[in-house]
GUKEVO-764684 format. One line per 4 residues: number of its first residue (from 1); their letters; for each residue x, y, z of N, C-alpha, C. Coordinates in nm, 3 decimals. Atoms other than C-alpha are relative to their C-alpha. Layout:
BEGIN
NUM> a> X Y Z X Y Z X Y Z; ...;
***
This chain:
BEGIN
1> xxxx> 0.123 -0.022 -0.078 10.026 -2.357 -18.352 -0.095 -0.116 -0.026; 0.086 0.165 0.022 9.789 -2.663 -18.272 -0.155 0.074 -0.038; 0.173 -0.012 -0.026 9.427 -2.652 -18.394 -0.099 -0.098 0.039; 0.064 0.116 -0.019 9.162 -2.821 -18.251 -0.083 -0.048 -0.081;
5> xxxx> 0.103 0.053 0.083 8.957 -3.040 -18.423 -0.104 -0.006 0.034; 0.204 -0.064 -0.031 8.569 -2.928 -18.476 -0.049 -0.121 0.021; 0.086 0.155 -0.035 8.345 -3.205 -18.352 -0.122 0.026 -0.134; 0.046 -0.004 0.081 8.162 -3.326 -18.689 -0.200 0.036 0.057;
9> xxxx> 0.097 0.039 0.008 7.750 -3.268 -18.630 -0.097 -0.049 -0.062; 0.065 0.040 0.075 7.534 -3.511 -18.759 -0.127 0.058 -0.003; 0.207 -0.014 0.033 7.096 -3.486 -18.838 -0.020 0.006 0.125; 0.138 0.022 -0.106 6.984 -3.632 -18.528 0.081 0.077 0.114;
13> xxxx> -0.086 -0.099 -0.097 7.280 -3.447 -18.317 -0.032 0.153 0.021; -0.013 -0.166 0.005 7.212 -3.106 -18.418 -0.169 -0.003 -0.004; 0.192 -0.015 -0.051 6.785 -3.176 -18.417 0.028 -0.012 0.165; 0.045 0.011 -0.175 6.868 -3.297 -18.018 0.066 0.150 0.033;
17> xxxx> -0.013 -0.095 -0.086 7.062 -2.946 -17.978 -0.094 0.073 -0.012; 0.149 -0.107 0.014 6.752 -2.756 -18.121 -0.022 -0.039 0.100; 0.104 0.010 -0.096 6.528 -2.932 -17.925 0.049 0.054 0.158; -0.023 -0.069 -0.136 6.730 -2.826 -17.620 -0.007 0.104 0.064;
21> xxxx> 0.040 -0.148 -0.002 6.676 -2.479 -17.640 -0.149 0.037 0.022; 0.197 0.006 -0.034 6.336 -2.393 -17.499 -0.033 0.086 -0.062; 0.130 -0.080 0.057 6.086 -2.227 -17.713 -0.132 0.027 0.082; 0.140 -0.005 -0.039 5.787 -2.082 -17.548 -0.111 0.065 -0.064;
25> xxxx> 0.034 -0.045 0.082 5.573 -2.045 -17.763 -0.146 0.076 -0.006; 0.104 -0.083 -0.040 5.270 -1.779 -17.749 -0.119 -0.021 -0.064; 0.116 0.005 0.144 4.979 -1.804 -18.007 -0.140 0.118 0.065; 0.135 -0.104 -0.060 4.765 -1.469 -17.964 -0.099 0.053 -0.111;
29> xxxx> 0.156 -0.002 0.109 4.401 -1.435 -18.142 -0.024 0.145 0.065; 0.065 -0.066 -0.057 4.255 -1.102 -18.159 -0.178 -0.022 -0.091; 0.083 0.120 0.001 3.893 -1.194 -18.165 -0.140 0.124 0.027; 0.140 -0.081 -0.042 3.534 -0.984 -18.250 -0.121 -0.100 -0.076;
33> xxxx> 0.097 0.053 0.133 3.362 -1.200 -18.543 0.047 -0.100 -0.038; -0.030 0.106 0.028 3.365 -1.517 -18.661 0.055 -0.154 0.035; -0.013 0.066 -0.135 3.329 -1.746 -18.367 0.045 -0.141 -0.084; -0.092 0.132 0.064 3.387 -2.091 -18.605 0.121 -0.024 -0.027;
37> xxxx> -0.111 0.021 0.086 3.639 -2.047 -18.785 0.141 0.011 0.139; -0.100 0.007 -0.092 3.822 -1.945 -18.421 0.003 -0.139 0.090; -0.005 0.071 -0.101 3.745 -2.226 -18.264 0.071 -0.095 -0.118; -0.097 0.085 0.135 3.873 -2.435 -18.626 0.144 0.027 0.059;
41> xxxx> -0.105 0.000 -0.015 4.185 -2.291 -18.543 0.078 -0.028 0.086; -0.048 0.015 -0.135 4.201 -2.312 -18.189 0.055 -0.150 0.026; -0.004 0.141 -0.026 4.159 -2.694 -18.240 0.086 -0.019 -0.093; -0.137 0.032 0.118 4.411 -2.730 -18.527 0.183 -0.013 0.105;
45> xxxx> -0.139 -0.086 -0.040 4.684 -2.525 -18.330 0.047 -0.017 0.127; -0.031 0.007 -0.112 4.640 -2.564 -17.972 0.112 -0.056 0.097; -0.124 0.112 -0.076 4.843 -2.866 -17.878 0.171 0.054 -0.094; -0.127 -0.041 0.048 5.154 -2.711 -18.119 0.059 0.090 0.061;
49> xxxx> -0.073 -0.159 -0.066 5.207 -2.400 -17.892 0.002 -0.054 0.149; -0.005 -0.017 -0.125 5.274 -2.328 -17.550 -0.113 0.027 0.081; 0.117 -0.089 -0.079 4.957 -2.086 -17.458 -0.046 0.030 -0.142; 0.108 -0.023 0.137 4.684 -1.966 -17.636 -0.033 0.164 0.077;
53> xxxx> 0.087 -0.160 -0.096 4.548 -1.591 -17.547 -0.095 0.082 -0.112; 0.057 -0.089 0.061 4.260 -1.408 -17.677 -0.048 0.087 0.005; 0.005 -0.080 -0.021 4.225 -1.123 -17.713 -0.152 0.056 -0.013; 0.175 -0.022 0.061 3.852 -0.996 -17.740 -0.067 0.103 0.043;
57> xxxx> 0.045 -0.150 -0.088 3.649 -0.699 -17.758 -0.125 0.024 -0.042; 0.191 0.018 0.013 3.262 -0.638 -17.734 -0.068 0.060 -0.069; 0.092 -0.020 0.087 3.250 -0.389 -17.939 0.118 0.010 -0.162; -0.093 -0.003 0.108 3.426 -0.337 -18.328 0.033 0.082 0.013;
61> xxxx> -0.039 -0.106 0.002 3.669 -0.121 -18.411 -0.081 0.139 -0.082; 0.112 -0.104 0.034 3.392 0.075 -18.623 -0.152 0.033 0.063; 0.095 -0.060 -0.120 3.184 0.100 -18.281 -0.169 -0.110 0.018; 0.147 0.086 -0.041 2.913 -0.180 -18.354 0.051 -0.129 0.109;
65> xxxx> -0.019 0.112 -0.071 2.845 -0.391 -18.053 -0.028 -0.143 0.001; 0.095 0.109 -0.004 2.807 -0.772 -18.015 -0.090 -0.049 0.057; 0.128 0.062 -0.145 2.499 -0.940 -17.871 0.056 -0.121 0.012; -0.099 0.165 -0.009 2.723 -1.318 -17.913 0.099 -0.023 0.085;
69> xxxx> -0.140 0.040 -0.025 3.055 -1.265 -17.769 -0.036 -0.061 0.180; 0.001 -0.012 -0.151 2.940 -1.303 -17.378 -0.044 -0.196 -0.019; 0.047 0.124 0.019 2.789 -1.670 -17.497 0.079 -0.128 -0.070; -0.168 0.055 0.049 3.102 -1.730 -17.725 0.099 -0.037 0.071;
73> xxxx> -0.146 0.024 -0.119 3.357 -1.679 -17.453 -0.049 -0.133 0.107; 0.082 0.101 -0.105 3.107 -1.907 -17.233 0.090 -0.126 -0.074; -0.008 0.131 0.081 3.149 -2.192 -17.496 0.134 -0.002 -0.033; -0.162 0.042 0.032 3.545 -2.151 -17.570 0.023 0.029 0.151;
77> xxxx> -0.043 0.035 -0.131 3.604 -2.171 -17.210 -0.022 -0.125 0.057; 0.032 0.137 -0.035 3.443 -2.486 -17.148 0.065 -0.115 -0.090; -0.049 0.088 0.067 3.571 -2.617 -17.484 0.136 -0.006 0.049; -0.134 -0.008 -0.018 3.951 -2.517 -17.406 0.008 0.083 0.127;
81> xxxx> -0.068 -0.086 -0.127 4.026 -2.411 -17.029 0.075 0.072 0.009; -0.133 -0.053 -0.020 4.315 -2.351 -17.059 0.036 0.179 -0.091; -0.037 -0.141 0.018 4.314 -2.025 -17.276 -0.070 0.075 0.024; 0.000 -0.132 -0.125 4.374 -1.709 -17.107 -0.129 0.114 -0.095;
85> xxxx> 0.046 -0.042 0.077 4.139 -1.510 -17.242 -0.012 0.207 0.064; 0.009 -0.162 -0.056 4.159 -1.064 -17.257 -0.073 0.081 -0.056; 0.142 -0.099 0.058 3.880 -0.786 -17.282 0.104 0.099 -0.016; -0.078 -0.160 0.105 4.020 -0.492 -17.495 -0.169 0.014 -0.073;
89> xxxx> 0.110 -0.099 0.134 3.791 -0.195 -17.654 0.075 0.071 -0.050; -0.110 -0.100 0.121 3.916 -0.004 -17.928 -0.032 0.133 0.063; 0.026 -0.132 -0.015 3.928 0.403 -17.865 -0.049 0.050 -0.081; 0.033 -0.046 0.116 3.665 0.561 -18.053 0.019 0.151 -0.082;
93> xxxx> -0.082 -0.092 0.086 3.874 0.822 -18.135 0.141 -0.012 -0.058; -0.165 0.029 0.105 4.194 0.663 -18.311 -0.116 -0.122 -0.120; 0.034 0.067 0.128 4.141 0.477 -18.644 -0.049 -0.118 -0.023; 0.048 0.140 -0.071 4.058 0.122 -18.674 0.135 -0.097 0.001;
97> xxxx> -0.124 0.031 -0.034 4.455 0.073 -18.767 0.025 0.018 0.164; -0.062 -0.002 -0.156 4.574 0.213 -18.456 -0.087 -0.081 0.111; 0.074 0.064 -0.113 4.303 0.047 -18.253 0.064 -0.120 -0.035; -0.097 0.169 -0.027 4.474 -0.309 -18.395 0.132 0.031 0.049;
101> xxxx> -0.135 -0.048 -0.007 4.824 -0.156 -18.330 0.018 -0.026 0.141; 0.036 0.002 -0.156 4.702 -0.103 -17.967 -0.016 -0.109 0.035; 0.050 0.111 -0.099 4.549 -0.423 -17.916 0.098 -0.130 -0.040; -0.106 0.085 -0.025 4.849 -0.592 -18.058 0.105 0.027 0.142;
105> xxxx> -0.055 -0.044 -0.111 5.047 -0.432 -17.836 -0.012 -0.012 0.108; 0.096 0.064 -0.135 4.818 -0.531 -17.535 0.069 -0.129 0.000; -0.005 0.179 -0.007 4.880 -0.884 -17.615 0.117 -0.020 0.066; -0.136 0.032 -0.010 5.224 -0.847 -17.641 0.057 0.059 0.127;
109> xxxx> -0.003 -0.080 -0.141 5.267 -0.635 -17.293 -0.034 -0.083 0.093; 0.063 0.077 -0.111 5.081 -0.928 -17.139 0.082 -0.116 0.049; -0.120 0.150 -0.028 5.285 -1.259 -17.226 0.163 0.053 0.025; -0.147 -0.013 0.021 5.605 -1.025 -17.231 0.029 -0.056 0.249;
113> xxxx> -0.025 -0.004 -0.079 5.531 -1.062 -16.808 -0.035 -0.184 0.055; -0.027 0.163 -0.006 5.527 -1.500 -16.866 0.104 -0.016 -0.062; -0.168 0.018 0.013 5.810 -1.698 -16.944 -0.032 -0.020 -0.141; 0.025 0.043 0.213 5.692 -1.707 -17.383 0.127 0.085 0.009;
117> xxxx> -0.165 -0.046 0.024 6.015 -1.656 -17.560 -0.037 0.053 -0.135; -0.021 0.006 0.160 5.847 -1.659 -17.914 -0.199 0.040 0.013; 0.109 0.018 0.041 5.498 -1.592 -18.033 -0.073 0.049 -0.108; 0.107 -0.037 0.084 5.244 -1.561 -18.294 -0.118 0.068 -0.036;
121> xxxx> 0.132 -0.093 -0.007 5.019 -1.295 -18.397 -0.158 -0.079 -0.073; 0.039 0.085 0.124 4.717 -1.447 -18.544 -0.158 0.062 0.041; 0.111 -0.033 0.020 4.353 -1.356 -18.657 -0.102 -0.104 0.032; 0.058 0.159 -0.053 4.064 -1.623 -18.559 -0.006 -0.036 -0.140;
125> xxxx> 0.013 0.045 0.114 4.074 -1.700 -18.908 0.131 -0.044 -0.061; -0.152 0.028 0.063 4.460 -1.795 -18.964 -0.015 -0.145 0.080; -0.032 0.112 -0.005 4.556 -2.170 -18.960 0.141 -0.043 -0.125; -0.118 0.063 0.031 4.929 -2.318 -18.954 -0.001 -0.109 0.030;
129> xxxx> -0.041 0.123 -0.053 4.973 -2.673 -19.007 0.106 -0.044 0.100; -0.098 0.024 -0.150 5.199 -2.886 -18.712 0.098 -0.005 -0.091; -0.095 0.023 0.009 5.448 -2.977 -18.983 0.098 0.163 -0.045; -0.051 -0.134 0.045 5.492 -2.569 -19.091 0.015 0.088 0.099;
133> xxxx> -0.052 -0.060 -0.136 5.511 -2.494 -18.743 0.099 -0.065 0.040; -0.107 0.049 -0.058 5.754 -2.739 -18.639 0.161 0.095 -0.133; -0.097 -0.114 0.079 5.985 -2.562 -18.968 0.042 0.101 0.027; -0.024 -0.184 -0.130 5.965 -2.222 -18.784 0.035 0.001 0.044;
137> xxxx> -0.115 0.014 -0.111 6.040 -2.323 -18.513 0.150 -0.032 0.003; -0.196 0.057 0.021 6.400 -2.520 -18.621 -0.003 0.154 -0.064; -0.059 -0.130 0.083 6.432 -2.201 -18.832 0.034 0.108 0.069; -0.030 -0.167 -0.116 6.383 -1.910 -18.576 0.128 -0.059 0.108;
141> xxxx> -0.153 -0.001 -0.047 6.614 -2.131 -18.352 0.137 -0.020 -0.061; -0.061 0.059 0.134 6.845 -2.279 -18.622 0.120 0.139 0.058; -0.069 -0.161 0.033 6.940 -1.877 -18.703 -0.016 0.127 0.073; 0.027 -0.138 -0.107 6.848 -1.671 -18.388 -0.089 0.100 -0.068;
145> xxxx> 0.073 -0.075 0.052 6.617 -1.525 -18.572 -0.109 0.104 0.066; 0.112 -0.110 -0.085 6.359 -1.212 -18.476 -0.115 -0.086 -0.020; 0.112 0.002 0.044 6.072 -1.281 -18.681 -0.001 -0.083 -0.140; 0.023 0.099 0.114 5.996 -1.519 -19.014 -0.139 0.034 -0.031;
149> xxxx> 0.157 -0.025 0.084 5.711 -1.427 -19.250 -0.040 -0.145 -0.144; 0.048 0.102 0.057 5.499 -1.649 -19.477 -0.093 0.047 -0.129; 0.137 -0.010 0.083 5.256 -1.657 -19.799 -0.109 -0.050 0.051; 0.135 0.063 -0.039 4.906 -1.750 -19.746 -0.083 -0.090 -0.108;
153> xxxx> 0.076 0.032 0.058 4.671 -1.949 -19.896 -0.179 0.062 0.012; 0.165 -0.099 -0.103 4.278 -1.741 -19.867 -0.065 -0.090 -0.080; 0.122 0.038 0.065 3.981 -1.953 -19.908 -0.086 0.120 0.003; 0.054 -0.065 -0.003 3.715 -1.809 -20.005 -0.167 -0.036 -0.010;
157> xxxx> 0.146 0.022 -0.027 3.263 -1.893 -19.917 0.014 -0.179 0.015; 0.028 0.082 -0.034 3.389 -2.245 -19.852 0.161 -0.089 -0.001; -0.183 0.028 -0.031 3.719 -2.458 -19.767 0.020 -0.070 -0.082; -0.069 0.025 0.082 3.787 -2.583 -20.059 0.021 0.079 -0.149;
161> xxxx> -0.028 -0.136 0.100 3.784 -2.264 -20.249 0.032 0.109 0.018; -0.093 -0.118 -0.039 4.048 -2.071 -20.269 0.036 0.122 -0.149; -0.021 -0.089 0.114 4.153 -1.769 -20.464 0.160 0.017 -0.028; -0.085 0.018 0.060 4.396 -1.782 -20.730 0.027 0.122 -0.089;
165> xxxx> -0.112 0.002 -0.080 4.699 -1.661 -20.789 0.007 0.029 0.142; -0.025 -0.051 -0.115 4.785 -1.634 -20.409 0.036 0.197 0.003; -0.020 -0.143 0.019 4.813 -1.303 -20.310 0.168 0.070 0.038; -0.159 -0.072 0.096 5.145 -1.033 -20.332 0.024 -0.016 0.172;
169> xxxx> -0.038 -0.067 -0.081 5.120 -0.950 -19.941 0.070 -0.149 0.117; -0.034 0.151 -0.072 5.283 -1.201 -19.653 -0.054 0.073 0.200; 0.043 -0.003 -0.160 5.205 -1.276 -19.293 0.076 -0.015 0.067; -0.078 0.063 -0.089 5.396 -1.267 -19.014 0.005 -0.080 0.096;
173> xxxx> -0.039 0.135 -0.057 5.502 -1.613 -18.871 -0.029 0.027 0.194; -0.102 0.038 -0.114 5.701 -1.682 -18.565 0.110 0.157 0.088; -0.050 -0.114 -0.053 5.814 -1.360 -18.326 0.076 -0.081 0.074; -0.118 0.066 -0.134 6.124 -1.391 -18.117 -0.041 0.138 0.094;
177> xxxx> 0.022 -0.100 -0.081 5.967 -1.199 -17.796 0.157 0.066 0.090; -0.089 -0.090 -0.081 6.231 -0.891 -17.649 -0.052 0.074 0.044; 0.022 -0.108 -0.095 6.197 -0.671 -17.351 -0.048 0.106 -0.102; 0.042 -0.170 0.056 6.188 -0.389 -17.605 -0.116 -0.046 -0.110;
181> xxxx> 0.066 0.058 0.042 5.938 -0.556 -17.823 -0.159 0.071 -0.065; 0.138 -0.036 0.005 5.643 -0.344 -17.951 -0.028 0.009 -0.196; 0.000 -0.002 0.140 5.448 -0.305 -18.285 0.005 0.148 -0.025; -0.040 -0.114 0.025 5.531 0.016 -18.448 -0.072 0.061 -0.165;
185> xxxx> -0.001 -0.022 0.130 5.475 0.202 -18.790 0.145 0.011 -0.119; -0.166 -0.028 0.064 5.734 0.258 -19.078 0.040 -0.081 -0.115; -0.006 0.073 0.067 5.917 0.091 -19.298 0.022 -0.162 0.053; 0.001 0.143 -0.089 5.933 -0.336 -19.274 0.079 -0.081 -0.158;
189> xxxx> -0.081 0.119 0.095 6.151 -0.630 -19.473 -0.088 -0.068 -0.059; 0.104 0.091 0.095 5.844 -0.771 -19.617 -0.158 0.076 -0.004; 0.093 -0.074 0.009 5.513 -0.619 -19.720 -0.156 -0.057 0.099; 0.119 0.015 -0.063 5.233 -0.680 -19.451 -0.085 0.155 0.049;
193> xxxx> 0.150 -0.111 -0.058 4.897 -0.539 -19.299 0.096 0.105 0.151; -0.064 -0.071 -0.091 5.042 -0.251 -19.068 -0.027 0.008 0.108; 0.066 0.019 -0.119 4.885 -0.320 -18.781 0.098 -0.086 0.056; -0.064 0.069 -0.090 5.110 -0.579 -18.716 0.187 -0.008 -0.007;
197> xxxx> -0.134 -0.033 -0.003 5.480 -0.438 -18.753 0.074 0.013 0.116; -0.098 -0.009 -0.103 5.722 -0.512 -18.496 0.113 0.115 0.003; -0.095 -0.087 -0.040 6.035 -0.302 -18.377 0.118 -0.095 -0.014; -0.100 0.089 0.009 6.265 -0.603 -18.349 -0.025 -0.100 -0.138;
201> xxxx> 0.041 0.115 0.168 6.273 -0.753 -18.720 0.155 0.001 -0.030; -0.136 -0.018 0.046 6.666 -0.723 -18.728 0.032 -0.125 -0.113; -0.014 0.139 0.124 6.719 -1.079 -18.851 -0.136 -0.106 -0.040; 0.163 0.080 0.055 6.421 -1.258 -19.039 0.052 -0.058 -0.141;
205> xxxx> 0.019 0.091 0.148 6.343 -1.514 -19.313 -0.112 0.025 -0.069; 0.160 -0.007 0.148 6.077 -1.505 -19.630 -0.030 -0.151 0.006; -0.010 0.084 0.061 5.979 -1.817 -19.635 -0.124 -0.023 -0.181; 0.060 0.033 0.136 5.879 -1.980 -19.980 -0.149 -0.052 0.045;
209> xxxx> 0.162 0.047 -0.046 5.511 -2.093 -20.032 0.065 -0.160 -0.035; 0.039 0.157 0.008 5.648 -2.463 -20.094 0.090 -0.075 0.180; -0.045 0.005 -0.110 5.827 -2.436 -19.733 -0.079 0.015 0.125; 0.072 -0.044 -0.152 5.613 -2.301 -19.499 -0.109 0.109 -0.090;
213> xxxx> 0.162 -0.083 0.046 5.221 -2.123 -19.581 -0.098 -0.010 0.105; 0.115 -0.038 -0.084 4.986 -1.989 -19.411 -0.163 -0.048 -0.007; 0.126 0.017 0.062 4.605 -2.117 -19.458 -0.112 0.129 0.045; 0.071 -0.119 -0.042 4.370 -1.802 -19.427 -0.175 -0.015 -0.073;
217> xxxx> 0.081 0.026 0.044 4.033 -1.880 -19.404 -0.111 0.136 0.022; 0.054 -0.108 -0.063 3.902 -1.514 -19.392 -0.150 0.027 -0.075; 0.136 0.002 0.111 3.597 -1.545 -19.672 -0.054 -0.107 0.024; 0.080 0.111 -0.044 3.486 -1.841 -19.491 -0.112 0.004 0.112;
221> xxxx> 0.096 -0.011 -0.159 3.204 -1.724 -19.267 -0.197 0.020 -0.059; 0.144 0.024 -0.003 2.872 -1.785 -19.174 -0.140 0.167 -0.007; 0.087 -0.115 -0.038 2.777 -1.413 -19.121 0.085 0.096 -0.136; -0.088 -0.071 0.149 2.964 -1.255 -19.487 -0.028 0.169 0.061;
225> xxxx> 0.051 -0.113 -0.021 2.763 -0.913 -19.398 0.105 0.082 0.154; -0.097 0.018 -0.120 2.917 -0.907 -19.027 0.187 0.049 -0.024; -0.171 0.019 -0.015 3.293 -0.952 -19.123 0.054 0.168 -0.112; -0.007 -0.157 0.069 3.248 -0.666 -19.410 0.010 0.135 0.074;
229> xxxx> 0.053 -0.141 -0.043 3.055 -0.418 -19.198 0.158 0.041 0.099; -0.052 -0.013 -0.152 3.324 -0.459 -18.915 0.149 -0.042 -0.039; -0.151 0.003 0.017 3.669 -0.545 -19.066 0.069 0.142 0.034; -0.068 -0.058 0.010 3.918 -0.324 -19.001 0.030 0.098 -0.111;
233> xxxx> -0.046 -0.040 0.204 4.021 -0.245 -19.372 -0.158 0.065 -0.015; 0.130 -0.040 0.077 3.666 -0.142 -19.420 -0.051 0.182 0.004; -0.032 -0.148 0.006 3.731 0.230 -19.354 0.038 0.074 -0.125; -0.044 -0.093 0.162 3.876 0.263 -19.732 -0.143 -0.040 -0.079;
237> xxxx> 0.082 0.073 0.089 3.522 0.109 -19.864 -0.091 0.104 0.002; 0.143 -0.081 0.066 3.227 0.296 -19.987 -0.109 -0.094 0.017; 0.094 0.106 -0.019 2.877 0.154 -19.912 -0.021 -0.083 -0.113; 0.044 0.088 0.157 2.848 0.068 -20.252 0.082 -0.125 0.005;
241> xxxx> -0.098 0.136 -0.005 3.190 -0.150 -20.237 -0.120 -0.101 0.045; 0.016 0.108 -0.112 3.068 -0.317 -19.936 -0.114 -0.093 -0.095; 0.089 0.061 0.000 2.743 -0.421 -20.068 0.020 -0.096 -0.155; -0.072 0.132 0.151 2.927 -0.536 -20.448 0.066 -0.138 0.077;
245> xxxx> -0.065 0.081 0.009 3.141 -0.728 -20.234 -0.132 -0.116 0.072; 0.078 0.087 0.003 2.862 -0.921 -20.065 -0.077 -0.048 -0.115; 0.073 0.122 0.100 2.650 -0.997 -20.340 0.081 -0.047 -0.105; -0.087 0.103 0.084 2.985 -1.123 -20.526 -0.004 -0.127 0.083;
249> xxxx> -0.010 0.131 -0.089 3.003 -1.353 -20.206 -0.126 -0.056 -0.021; 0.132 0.076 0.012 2.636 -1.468 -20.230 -0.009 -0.056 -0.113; 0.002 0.035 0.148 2.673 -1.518 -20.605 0.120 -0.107 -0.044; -0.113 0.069 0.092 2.991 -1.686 -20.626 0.019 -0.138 -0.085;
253> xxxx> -0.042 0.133 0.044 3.116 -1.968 -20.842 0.113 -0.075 -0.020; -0.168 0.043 0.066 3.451 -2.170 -20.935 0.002 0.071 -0.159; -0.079 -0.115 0.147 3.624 -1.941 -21.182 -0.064 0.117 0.016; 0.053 -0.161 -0.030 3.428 -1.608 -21.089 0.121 0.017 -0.003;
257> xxxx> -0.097 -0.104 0.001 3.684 -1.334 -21.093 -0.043 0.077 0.103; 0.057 -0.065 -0.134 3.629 -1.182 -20.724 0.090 0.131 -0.020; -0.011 -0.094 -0.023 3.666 -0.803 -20.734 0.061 0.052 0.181; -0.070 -0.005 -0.170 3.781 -0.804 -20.327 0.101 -0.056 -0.015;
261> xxxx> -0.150 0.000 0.039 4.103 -0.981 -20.470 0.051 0.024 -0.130; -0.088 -0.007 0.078 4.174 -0.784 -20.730 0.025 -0.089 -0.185; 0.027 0.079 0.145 4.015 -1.008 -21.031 0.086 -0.156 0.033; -0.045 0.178 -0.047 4.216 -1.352 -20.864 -0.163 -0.050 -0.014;
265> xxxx> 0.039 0.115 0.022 4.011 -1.647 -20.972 -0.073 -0.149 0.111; 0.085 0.085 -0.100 3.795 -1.875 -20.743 0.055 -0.133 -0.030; -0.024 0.115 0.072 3.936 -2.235 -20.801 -0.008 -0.111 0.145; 0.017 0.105 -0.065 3.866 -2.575 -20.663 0.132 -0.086 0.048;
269> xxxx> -0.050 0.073 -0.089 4.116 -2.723 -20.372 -0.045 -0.134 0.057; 0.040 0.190 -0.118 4.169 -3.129 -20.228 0.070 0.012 0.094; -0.063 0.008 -0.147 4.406 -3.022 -19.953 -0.064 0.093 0.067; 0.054 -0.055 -0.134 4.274 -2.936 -19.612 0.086 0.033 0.109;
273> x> -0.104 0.033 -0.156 4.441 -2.816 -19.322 -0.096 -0.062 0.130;
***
């Protein structure tokens, strides 16, 4: 019996078949607070993806409205045309989980009816460098992959202070969008915020933090009070928390021990994304 002989593939052979495979790639913000830091990201990230979509809603999921967002959307429309931008309100009778659950789910209901093949969930406060996006990408096509999760890096009252050790939980990357495609509850292959659990996670990667990381600049804002009152997560807090954790933020220093992660360490960063 004859066998044929495998055609050897070299580096730049098997990078031109990636690249032949179209990625479309999604990048969706959901979007109430913290108008800088979204537009930081918008401008980091924009040109690496396909589309941009944000998602945005007027009032929080714990019912306070904005007087900004109508003047915000003004000004990221003129800055970036091009993204699509969507009004979502939370139901003020489900939780402030299920209200993200929902408005992931929105997102994902929207681009599933464009030609995106792949996309990214992301907060206005998440930033992926181009070279840890281009990694993803070979990776999710590489291995047909669903989904690929990541560590983060969290600054914290200014961008070059971040809190140390990184933290236990990971983010999820790079989605491979399917017809059946929604976020769900339950169990998941890696420990994230539940709001954003897919249905299709069959095949996925971890990546390492010296491979691919997330930059999370979520303790970086101009309004500290704002992002507390109105996070999500802020349903397990007590007024008291809330108001320790601001005047730890107003107080902070390099080497404080921040009580909002858990006694991690404030320490001084030279890389920027």
């Amino acid at each position: 019996m004859r066998h044929k002989r495998r055609r050897r593939i070299d580096g730049s052979e098997k990078d031109s078949e990636l690249n032949s495979i179209e990625m479309k790639l999604s990048l969706l913000y959901t979007y109430f607070n913290g108008f800088d830091q979204l537009i930081n990201s918008i401008e980091k990230m924009h040109d690496l993806v396909d589309s941009v979509v944000v998602c945005y809603q007027t009032t929080s999921n714990k019912g306070h409205v904005s007087g900004t967002i109508e003047s915000e959307l003004n000004h990221l429309s003129n800055t970036f045309p091009n993204v699509i931008l969507l009004n979502w309100e939370p139901n003020p009778n489900s939780d402030t989980k299920q209200n993200e659950r929902d408005k992931h789910n929105f997102m994902i209901q929207h681009i599933k009816q464009t030609d995106s093949t792949h996309f990214i969930m992301s907060a206005c406060d998440h930033v992926y460098t181009s070279g840890h996006i281009e990694v993803a990408k070979k990776k999710m096509i590489s291995e047909n992959l669903d989904i690929c999760f990541t560590k983060m890096f969290t600054y914290y009252k200014h961008e070059n202070w971040r809190v140390d050790p990184i933290e236990e939980y990971f983010m999820p990357f790079i989605h491979k969008l399917h017809a059946s495609t929604k976020i769900v509850t339950g169990k998941y292959p890696a420990y994230v915020d539940p709001s954003v659990k897919v249905n299709t996670c069959k095949r996925f990667h971890i990546f390492k933090p010296s491979e691919c990381i997330m930059h999370h600049y979520s303790m970086v804002r101009n309004d500290i009070e704002n992002k507390f009152n109105n996070a999500a997560a802020s349903v397990r807090w007590t007024p008291e928390q809330i108001k320790t954790f601001i005047d730890e933020y107003n107080n902070a220093k390099l080497g404080n021990a921040i009580t909002y992660f858990s006694g991690r360490r404030l320490v001084h960063v030279h890389e920027r994304t």
